[in-house]
Wavefront OBJ file of the C-alpha trace (Angstrom):
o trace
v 56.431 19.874 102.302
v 55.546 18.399 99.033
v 57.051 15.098 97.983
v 57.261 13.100 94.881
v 54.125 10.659 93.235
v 56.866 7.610 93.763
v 57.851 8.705 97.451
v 53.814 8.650 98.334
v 53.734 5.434 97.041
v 55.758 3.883 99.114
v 54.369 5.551 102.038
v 50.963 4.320 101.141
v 52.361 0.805 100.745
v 53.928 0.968 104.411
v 50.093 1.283 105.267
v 49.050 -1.116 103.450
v 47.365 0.561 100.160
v 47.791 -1.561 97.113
v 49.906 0.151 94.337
v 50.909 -0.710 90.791
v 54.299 -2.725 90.962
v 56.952 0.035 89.483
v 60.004 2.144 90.717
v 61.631 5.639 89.877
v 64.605 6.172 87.980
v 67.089 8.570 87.133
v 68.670 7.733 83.314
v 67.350 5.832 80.212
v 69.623 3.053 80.915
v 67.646 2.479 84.010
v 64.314 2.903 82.660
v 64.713 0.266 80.338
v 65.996 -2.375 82.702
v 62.960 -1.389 84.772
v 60.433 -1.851 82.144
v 62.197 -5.130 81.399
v 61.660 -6.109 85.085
v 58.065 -5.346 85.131
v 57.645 -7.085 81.813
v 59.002 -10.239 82.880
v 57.095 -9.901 85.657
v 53.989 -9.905 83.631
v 53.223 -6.611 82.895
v 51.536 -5.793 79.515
v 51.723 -2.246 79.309
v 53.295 0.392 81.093
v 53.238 3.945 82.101
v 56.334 6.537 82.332
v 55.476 9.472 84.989
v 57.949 12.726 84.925
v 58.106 13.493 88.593
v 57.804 17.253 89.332
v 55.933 19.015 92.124
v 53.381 20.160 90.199
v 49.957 18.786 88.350
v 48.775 18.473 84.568
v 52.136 16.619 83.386
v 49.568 14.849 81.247
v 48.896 17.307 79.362
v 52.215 19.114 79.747
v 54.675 20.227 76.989
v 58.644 19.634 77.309
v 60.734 22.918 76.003
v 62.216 20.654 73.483
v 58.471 20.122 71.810
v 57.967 16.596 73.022
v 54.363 16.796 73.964
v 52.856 15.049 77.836
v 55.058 14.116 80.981
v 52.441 11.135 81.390
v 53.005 8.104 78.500
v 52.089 5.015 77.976
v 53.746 2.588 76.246
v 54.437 -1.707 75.961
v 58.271 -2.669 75.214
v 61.448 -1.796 77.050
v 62.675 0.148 73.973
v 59.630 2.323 73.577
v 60.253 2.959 77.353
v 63.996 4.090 76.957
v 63.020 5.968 73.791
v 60.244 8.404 76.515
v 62.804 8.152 78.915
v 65.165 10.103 77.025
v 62.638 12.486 75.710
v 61.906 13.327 79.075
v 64.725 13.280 81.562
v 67.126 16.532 81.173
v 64.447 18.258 80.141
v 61.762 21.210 81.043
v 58.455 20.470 81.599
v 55.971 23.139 81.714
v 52.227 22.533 83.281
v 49.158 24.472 84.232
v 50.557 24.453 87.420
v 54.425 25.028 86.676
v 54.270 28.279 84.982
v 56.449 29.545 81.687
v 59.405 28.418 83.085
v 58.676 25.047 84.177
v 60.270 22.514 85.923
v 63.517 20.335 85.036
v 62.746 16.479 84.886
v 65.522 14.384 86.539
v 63.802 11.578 87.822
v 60.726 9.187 86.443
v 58.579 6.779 87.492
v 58.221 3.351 85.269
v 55.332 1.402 86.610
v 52.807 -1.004 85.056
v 50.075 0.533 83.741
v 46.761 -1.728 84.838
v 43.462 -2.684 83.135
v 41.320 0.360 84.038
v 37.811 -0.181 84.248
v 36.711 2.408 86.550
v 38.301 5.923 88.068
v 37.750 6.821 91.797
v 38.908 10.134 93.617
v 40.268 9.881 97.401
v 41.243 12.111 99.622
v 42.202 12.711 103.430
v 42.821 16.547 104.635
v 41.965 18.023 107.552
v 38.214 20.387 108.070
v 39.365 23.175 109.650
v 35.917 24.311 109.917
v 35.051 21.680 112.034
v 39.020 20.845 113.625
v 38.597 16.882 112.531
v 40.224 14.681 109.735
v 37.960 14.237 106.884
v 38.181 11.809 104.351
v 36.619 12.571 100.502
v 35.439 10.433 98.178
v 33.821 10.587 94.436
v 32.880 8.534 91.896
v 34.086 11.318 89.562
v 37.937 10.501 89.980
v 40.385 11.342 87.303
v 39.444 14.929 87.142
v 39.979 17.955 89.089
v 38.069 18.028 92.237
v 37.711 21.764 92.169
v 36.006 21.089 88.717
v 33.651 18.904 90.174
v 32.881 20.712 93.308
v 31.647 23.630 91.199
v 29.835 21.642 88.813
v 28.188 18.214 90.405
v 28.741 19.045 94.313
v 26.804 16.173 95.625
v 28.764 13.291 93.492
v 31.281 14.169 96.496
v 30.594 12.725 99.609
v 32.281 13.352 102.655
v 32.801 11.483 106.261
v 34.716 13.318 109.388
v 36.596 11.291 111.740
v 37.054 11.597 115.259
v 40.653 12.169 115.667
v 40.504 10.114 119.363
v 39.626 6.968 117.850
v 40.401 7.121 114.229
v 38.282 6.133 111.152
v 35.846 3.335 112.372
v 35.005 0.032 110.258
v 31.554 1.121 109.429
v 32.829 4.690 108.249
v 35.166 3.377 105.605
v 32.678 1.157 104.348
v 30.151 3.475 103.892
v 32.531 5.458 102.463
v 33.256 2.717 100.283
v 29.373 2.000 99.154
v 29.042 6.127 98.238
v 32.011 4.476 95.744
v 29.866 2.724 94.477
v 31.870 -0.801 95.277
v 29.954 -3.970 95.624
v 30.806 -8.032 96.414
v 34.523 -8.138 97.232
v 35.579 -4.505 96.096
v 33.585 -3.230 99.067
v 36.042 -4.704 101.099
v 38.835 -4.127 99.163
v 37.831 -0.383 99.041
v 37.493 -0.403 103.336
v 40.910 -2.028 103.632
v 42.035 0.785 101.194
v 40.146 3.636 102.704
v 41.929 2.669 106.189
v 45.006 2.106 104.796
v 45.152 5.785 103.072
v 43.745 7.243 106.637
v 46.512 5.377 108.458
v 49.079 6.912 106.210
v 47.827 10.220 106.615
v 48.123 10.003 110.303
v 51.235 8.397 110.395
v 52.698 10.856 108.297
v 51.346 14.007 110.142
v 50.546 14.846 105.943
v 47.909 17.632 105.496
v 46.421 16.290 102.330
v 46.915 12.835 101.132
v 45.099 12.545 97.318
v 44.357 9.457 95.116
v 42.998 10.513 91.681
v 42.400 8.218 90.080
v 42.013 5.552 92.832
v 40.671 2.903 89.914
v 38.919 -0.199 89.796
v 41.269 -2.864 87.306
v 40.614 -6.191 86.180
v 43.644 -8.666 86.968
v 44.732 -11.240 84.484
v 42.590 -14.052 85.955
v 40.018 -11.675 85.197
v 38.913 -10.473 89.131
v 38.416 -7.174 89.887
v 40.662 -5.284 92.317
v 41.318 -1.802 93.515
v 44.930 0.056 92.833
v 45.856 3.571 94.046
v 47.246 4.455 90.457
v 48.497 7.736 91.343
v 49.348 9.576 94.344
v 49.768 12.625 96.258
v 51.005 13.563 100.008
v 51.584 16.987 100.911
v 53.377 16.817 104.910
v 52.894 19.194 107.529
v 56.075 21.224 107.597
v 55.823 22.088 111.589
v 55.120 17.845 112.125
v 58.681 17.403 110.266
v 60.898 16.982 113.094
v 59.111 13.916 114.273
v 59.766 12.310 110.895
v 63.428 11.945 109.595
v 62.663 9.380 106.945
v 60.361 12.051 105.510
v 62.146 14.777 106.029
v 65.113 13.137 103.924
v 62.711 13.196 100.971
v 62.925 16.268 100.768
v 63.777 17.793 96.721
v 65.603 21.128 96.823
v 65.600 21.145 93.350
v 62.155 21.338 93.144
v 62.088 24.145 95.706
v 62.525 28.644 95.050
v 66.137 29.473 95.711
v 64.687 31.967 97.543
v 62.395 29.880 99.917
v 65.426 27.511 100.689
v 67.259 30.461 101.732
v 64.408 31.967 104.093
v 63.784 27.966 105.612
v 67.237 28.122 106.642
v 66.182 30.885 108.915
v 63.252 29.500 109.804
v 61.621 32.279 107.764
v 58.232 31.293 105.612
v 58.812 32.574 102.827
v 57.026 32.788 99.273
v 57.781 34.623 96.316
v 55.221 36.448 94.197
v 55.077 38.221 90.823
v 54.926 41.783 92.470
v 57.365 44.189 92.813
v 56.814 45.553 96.699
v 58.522 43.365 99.339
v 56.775 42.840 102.474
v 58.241 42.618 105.720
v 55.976 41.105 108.522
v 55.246 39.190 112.060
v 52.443 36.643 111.826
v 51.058 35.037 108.820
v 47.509 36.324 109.246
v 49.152 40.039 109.478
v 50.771 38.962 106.556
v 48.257 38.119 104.277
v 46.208 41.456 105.334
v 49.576 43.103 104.407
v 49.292 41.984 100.644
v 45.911 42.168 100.390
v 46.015 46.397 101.467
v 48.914 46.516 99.152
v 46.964 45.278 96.374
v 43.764 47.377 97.580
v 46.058 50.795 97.234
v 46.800 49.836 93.671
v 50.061 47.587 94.125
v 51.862 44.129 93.829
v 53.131 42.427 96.503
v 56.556 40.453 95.551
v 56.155 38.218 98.138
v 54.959 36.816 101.647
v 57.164 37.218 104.317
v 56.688 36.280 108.117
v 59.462 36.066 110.382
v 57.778 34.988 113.147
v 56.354 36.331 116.499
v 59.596 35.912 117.948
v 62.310 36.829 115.638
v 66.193 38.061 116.290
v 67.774 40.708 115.006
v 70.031 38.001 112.806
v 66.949 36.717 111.226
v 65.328 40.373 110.347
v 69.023 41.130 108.220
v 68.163 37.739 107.066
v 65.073 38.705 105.453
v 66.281 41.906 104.127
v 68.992 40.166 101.896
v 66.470 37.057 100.774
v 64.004 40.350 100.052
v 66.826 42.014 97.831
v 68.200 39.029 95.902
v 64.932 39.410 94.010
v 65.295 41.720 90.944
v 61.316 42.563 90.801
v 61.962 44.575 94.115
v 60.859 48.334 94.013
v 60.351 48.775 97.129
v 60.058 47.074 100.890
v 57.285 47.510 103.807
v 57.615 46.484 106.769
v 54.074 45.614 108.730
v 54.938 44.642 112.509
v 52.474 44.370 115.104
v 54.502 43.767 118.562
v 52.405 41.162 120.547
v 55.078 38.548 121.682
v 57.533 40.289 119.436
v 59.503 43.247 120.994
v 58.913 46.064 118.257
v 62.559 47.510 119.064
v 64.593 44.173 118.425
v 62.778 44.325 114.934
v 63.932 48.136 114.627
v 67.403 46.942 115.508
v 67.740 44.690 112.550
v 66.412 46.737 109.984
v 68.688 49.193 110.998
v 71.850 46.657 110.682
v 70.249 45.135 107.601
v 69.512 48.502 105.695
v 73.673 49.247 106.833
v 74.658 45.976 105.500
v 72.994 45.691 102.282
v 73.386 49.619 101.526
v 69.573 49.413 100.806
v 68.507 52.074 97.907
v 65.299 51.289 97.536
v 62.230 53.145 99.582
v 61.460 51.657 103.009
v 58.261 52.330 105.065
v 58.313 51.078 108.383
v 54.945 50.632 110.575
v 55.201 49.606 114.141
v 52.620 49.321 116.716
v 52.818 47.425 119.844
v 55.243 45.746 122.590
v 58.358 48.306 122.909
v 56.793 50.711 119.902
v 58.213 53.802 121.266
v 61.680 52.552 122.210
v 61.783 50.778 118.444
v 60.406 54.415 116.220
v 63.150 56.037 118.466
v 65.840 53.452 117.785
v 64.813 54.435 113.642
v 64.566 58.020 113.980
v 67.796 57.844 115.871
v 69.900 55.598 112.914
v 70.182 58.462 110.194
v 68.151 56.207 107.563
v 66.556 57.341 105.028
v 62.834 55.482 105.949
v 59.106 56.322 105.472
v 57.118 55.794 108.193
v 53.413 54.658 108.337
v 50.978 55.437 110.956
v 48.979 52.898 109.912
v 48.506 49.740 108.185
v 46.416 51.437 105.310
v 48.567 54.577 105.770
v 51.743 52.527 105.189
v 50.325 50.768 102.105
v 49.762 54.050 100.171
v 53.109 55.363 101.032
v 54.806 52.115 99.752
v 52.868 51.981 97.039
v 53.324 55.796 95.902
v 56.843 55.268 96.895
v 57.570 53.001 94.248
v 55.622 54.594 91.538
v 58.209 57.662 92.029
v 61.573 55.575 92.463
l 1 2 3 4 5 6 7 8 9 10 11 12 13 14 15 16 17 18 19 20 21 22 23 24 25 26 27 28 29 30 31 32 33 34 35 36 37 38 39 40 41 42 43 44 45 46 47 48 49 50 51 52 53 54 55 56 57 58 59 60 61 62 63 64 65 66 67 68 69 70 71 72 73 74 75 76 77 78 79 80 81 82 83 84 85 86 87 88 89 90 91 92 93 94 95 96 97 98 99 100 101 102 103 104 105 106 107 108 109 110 111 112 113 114 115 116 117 118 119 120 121 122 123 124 125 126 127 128 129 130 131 132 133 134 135 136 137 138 139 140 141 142 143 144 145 146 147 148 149 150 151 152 153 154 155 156 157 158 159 160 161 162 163 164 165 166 167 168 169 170 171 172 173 174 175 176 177 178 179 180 181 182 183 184 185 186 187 188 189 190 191 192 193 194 195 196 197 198 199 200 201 202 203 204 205 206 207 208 209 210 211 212 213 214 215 216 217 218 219 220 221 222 223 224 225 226 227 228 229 230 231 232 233 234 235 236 237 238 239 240 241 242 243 244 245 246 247 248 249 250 251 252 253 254 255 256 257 258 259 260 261 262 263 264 265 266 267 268 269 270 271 272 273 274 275 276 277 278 279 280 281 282 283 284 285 286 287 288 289 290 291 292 293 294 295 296 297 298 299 300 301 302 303 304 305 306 307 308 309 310 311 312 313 314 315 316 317 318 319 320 321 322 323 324 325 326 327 328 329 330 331 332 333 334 335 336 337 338 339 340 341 342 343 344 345 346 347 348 349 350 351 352 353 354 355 356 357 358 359 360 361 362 363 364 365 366 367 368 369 370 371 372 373 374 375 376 377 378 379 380 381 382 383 384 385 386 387 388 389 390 391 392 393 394 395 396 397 398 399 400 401 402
């Protein structure tokens, strides 16, 4: 579960990772009272954040023409003048797509004296099944970029998960930062601080770029976490109501709401065959034969290794409540999953939803027999595959004839 750049900053705070004094806010009216607030509280300049779930509001464009989700600016006016420009409004990224995403809330912080920009990160290796913890000197641009282009200017450091990160790791991590005098310590405290959170929040990626080195009005340097980013671990949620309540639905597919209501991982794609299956590895082979026999998958589906007949018709009406949908396949492989509770529900699901479109339906597995015989015994109207690859071509043929 993603969450928003001013709910990870308080989350980092609880862990004791310095942040930029600033709040979120939900009209102009607020925004200005805000920036007045920070302003008598000695801020010289300040920064307005639109808070989607998605990257590059920098260099993002509003559908009304105003041009960046990321401003700067110095007086309370100037800040309710963005404010309105912003909020009620679409914001389309790199990351958003065309269609974008509607801004409802913002973030009005002060915006400190940047001297340098860091890059921090915490994820988990699951090459080698530990934490690691990233750092570069090359912060404020995308990682990716810089792990094609200047590899070693990232250094890395894996933590035992038994003990946690150890003093001497984060300050080595810190020196590869290249932090000196008091920032070195600064930068430990700080590297700890974002580990802790990590933990604490059972997150699977927890991202400061820029993590930046600022110079304070008596003129000492310090280190701020200017922005931040904390995706959770969606199967770690039930231990963690406070997080769980951050949760934006607005920010979420319809679609994928639907399916997490039961308890369905769902994800909707551009193509315009629907897939059906048990297992997310199975899943992603699924798609990727689809593609290979000259089709477009419309989305991932896996219902589970243990799925009812209640959440099968479940699927089947998220599946159809997506216009792009030629056609459906459904890929199970009965290991824990009983290959004729899965023929049951598409059977009451094709009944229910007076499915049109063409099915093909490939089981293998627990219960196969009793499940084909439960299909050829319904009177639908249903391909079946004998195969995964065999499947694929049908679908795919299938829907280049309906």
């Amino acid at each position: 579960m993603n969450i928003h750049e001013f709910q990870a900053r308080h989350l980092l705070a609880q862990s004791g990772v310095a942040i930029p004094a600033g709040d979120m806010c939900t009209t102009a009216e607020d925004a200005r009272a805000l920036a007045e607030k920070l302003i008598a509280g000695g801020a010289t300049k300040l920064v307005i954040k639109a808070q989607i779930h998605a990257g590059g509001r920098g260099k993002g464009t509003f559908k009304n023409g105003f041009q960046g989700g990321v401003k700067l600016c110095r007086t309370a006016d100037e800040t309710f003048q963005l404010a309105k420009a912003m909020l009620g409004n679409v914001l389309v990224t790199k990351q958003t797509g065309s269609a974008g995403r509607l801004v409802t809330k913002l973030l009005v912080a002060a915006a400190p004296d940047i001297r340098r920009e860091l890059y921090l990160a915490v994820l988990l290796d699951r090459v080698a099944s530990r934490p690691v913890v990233m750092v570069s000197t090359e912060g404020g641009m995308d990682i990716e970029e810089v792990a094609a282009k200047t590899p070693e200017k990232i250094v890395k450091e894996h933590i035992d998960p038994a003990v946690g990160i150890m003093p001497y790791q984060a300050r080595k991590l810190a020196a590869a930062l290249g932090l000196a005098g008091d920032l070195l310590g600064q930068g430990a405290k700080l590297i700890v601080g974002v580990y802790r959170a990590w933990w604490e929040c059972d997150a699977s990626l927890v991202e400061i770029n820029p993590l930046c080195v600022v110079a304070n009005p008596d003129g000492k340097m310090a280190l701020l976490a200017v922005d931040a980013k904390i995706s959770v671990d969606d199967n770690a949620l039930y231990r963690h109501a406070d997080i769980q309540s951050m949760r934006d639905l607005a920010e979420e597919a319809p679609l994928e709401i639907e399916a997490s209501k039961f308890s369905l991982n769902y994800i909707k794609l551009d193509g315009n065959i629907a897939c059906l299956v048990n297992g997310a590895g199975l899943a992603m082979a699924t798609m990727d034969i689809i593609q290979h026999c000259g089709g477009m998958p419309a989305n991932f589906l896996d219902v589970g290794g243990g799925a009812s007949k209640e959440q099968v018709t479940a699927a089947f009406k998220i599946i159809l409540q997506d216009p792009n949908v030629r056609g459906i396949l459904v890929n199970i492989f009965g290991g824990i999953m009983d290959c004729n509770i899965i023929a049951t529900g598409i059977v009451a699901a094709v009944k229910e939803t007076g499915l049109k479109l063409p099915l093909v339906v490939r089981l293998e597995g627990n219960n196969v027999a009793a499940g084909k015989k439960t299909l050829a015994e319904s009177g639908l109207t249903l391909i079946t595959g004998d195969s995964m690859a065999d499947a694929a071509q049908k679908v795919v043929a299938a829907v280049g004839k309906h």
